[in-house]
C-alpha positions in Angstrom: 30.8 32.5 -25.3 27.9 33.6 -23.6 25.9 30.5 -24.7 28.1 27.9 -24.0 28.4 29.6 -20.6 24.9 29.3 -19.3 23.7 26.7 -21.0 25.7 24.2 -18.5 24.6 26.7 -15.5 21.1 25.9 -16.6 21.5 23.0 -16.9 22.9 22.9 -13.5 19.8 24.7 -12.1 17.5 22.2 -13.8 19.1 19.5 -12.1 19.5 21.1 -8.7 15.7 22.0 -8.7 14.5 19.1 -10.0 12.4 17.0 -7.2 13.6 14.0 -5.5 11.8 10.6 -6.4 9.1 10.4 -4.2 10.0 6.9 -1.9 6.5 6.0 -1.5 5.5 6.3 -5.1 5.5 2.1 -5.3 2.0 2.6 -3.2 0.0 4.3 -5.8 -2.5 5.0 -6.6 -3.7 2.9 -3.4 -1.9 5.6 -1.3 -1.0 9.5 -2.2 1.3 11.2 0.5 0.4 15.0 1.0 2.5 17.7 1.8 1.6 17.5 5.0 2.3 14.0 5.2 5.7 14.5 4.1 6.5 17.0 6.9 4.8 14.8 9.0 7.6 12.1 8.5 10.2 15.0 7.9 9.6 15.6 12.1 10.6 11.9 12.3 6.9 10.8 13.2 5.2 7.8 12.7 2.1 9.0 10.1 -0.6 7.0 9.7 -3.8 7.1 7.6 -7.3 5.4 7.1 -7.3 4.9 3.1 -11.2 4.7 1.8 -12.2 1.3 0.9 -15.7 0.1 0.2 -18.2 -2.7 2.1 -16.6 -4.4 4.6 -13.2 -3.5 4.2 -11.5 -1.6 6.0 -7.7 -0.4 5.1 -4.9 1.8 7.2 -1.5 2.8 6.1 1.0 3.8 8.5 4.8 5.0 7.9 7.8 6.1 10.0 11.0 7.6 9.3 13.5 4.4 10.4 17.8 4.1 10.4 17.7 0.2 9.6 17.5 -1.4 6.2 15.8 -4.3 4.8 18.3 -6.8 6.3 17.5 -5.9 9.4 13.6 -6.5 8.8 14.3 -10.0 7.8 16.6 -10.8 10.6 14.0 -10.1 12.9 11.2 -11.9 10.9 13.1 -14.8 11.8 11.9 -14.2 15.2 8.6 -13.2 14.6 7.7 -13.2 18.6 10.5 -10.7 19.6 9.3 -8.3 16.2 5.5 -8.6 17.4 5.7 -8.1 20.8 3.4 -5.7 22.4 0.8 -4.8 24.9 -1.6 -6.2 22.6 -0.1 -9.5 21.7 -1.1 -12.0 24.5 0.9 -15.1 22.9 2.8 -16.2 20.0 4.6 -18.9 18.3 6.2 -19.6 15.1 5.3 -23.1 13.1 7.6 -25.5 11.9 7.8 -27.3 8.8 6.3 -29.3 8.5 3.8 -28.0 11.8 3.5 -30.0 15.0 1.0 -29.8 17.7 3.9 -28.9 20.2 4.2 -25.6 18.1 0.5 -24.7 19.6 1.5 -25.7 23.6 1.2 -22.3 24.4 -2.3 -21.6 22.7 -5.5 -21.2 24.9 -9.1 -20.5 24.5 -10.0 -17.9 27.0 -12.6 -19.9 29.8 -15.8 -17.8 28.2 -14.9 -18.9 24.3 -14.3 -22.4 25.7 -17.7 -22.4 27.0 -19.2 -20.6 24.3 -17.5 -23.6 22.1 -19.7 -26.3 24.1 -23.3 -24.5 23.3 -23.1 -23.1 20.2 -23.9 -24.3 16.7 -22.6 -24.1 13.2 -24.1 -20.9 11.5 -24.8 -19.7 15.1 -21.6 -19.4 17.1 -19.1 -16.1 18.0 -15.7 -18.0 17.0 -15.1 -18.2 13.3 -15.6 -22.3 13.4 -17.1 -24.4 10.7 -20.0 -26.9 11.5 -17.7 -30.0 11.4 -15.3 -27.9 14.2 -17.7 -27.4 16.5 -19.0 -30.9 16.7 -15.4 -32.1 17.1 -14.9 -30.1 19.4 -17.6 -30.9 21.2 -17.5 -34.2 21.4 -14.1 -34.4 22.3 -15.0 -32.3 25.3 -18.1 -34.8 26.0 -15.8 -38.0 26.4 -15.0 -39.6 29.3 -11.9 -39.2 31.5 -9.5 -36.2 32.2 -10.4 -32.6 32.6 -13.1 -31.3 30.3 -11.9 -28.0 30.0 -7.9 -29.6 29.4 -9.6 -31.5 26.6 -11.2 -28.7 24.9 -8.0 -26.9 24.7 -6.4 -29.9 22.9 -9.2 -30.4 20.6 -8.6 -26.8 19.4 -4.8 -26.8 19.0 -5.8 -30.1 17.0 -8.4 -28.0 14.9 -5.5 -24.8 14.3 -3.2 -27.4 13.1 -5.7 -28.5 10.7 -6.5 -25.2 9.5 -2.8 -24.7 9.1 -1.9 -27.9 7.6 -4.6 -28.2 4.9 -3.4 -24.7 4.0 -0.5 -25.4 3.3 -1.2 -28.6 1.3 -4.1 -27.1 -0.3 -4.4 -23.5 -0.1 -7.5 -21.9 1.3 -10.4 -24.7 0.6 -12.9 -22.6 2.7 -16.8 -22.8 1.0 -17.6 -20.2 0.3 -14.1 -18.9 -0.3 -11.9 -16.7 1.7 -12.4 -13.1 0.4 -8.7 -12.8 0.1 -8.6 -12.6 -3.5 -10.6 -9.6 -3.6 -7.8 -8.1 -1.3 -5.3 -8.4 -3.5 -7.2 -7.3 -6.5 -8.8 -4.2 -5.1 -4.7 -3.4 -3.7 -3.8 -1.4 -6.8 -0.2 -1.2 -5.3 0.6 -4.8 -5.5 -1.3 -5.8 -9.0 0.3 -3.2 -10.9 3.7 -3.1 -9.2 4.3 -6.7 -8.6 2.0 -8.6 -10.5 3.8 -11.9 -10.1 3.5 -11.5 -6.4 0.0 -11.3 -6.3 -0.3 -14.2 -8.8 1.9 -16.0 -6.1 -0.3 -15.0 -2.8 -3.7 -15.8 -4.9 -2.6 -18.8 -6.1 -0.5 -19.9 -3.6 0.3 -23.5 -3.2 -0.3 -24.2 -6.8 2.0 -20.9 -7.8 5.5 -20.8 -7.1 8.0 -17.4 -7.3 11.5 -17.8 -6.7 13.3 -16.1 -4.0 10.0 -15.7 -1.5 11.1 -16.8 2.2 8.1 -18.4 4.3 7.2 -17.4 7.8 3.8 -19.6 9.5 2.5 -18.2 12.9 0.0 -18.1 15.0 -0.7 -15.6 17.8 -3.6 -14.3 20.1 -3.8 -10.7 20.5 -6.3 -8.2 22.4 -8.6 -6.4 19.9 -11.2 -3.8 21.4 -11.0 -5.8 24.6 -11.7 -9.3 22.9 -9.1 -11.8 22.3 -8.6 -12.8 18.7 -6.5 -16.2 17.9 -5.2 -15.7 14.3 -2.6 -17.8 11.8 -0.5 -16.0 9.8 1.3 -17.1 6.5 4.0 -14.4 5.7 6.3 -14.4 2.2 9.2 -12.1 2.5 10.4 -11.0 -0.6 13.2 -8.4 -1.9 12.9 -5.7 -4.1 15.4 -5.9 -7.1 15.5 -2.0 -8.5 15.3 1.4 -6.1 11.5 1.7 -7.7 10.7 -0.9 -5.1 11.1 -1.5 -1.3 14.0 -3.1 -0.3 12.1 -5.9 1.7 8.6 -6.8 1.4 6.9 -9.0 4.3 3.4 -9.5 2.9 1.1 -11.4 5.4 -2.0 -13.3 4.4 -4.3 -14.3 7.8 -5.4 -18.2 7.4 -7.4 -18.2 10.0 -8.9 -15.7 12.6 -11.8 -16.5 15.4 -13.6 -13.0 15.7 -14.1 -10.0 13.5 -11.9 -11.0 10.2 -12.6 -12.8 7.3 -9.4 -12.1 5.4 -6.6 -9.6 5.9 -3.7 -8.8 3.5 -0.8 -7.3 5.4 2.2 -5.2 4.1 5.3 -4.4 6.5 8.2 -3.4 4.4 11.5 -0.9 4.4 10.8 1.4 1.8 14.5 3.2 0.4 14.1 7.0 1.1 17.0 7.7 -1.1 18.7 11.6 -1.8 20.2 11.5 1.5 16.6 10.5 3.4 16.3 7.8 5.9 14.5 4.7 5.0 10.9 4.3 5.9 9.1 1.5 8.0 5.5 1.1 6.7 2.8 -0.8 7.4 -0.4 -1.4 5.2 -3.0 -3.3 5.9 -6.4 -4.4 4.4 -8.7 -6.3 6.1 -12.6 -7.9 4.8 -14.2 -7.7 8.3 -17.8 -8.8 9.6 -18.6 -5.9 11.9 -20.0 -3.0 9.6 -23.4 -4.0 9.0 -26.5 -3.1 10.3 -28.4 0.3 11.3 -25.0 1.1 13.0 -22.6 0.2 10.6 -21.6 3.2 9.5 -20.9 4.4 13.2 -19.1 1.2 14.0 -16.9 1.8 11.2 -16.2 5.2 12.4 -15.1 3.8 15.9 -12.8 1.0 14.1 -10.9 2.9 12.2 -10.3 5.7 14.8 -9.0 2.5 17.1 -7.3 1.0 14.0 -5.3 4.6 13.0 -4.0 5.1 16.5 -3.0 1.3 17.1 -0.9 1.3 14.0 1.0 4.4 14.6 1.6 3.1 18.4 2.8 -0.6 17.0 5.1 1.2 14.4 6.6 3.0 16.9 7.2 -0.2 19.0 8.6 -1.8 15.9 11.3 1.3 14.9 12.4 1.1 18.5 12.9 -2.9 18.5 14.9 -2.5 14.8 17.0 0.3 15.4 18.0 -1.4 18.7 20.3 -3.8 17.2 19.9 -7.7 15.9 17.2 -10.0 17.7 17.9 -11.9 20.4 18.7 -15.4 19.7 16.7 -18.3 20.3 
């Protein structure tokens, strides 16, 4: 009698004690949570972390405690200007498909990158603009007739559309290539956990998965007080089991004028499960061209202090805007 009486309370006891999954174990070993993360997010705070990376990439994971789910994500995705906007983000605008130049009516260089754009010279210029660019660009600006400055502005759109449209006929065709694939492969969350997915993103047009959705956009934002015109391909995808977020929305940057070379983005609902709220997090690695030199190390030091408290700010922002309700419509 005795045995068959506590052997079910112990049993009891090893359930009740046991630990609760941990949500955030889909991000290993890429990103460990400690104790005093967890409390962190337990306060309902946004937490956010530089994780160690190597050369010239640079990495930050943030998280917040959120009261939405992964629907909601993706309703807002779908109007991907009302999600991003912030005191950084100057403009933005979704592509169709297939793009049109009237998707880029609202993009400008700023009047010093316009002139910059007039003097410099392939190998030798501060926006990210191959040889064949700049001489477009150039001499589109030298013709007769109209404003010169109107007709750089066109000339650009016209070379954004370009980048945008050969990228998504071709994939990235950049020589030398993008360092994107590196990315991926050095993000040990996304190769081991959804293999597929990075096969898609690497080999994307060529590779197809089902059930990704397809965002394009392009946007200028402020970035340690330069602005930085940037297209954005994003592939939302769902998560089919509890061992994996409920939505994924992993970005891959197409094209950037300063500072990147390649960025892989993660903004996803994670499932806290046993009675937690879900999390909103936000991981992003980045291959950037502003860590060598004598100073490297110190200019490193400086970006990823900026990069930390950004991230935790914009999450913030973007719990407020999904917890508010659906997106405004069109």
């Amino acid at each position: 009698m005795r045995h068959r009486f506590f052997g079910p309370l112990l049993a009891l006891q090893v359930a009740t004690s046991a630990p609760a999954p941990d949500p955030f174990a889909f991000f290993r070993p890429s990103v460990a949570l400690t104790a005093s993360d967890r409390r962190t997010l337990d306060r309902g705070e946004a937490l956010a972390r530089i994780v160690p990376s190597e050369g010239r990439e640079v990495t930050v994971f943030a998280a917040v405690p959120v009261n939405v789910d992964g629907d909601r994500l993706v309703a807002w995705l779908g109007r991907i200007a009302a999600l991003k906007k912030s005191a950084y983000v100057m403009a933005i605008g979704r592509f169709s498909m297939p793009p049109r130049l009237d998707d880029l009516a609202a993009l400008t260089l700023d009047e010093d990158e316009a002139s910059e754009v007039m003097t410099c010279k392939a190998e030798d210029c501060g926006l990210k603009l191959t040889g064949a660019e700049i001489a477009a660009l150039q001499s589109t600006a030298a013709g007769s007739g109209g404003d010169r400055h109107a007709r750089m502005q066109e000339a650009f759109r016209r070379v954004v559309l370009s980048r945008v449209t050969g990228y998504l006929a071709d994939g990235d065709q950049r020589t030398p290539p993008s360092p994107f694939a590196a990315l991926v492969a050095h993000s040990t969350w996304l190769t081991a956990q959804m293999a597929p997915l990075a096969e898609y993103l690497t080999g994307y047009p060529r590779s197809s998965m089902p059930g990704v959705d397809t965002v394009v956009y392009w946007s200028k934002e402020r970035l340690a007080g330069k602005a930085i015109i940037s297209v954005t391909h994003v592939s939302i995808v769902r998560g089919h089991d509890a061992s994996q977020p409920d939505v994924m929305a992993v970005a891959e940057g197409i094209f950037a004028t300063h500072y990147v070379n390649a960025s892989l983005a993660l903004t996803a609902i994670v499932r806290g499960g046993s009675g937690r709220p879900n999390y909103l997090v936000y991981l992003n690695r980045s291959d950037v061209d502003v860590f060598g030199g004598f100073f490297g190390g110190m200019v490193r030091w400086v970006a990823e202090r900026r990069l930390k408290g950004e991230a935790a700010s914009v999450l913030q922002g973007l719990r407020r805007r999904l917890e508010s309700g659906l997106p405004p419509s069109e």
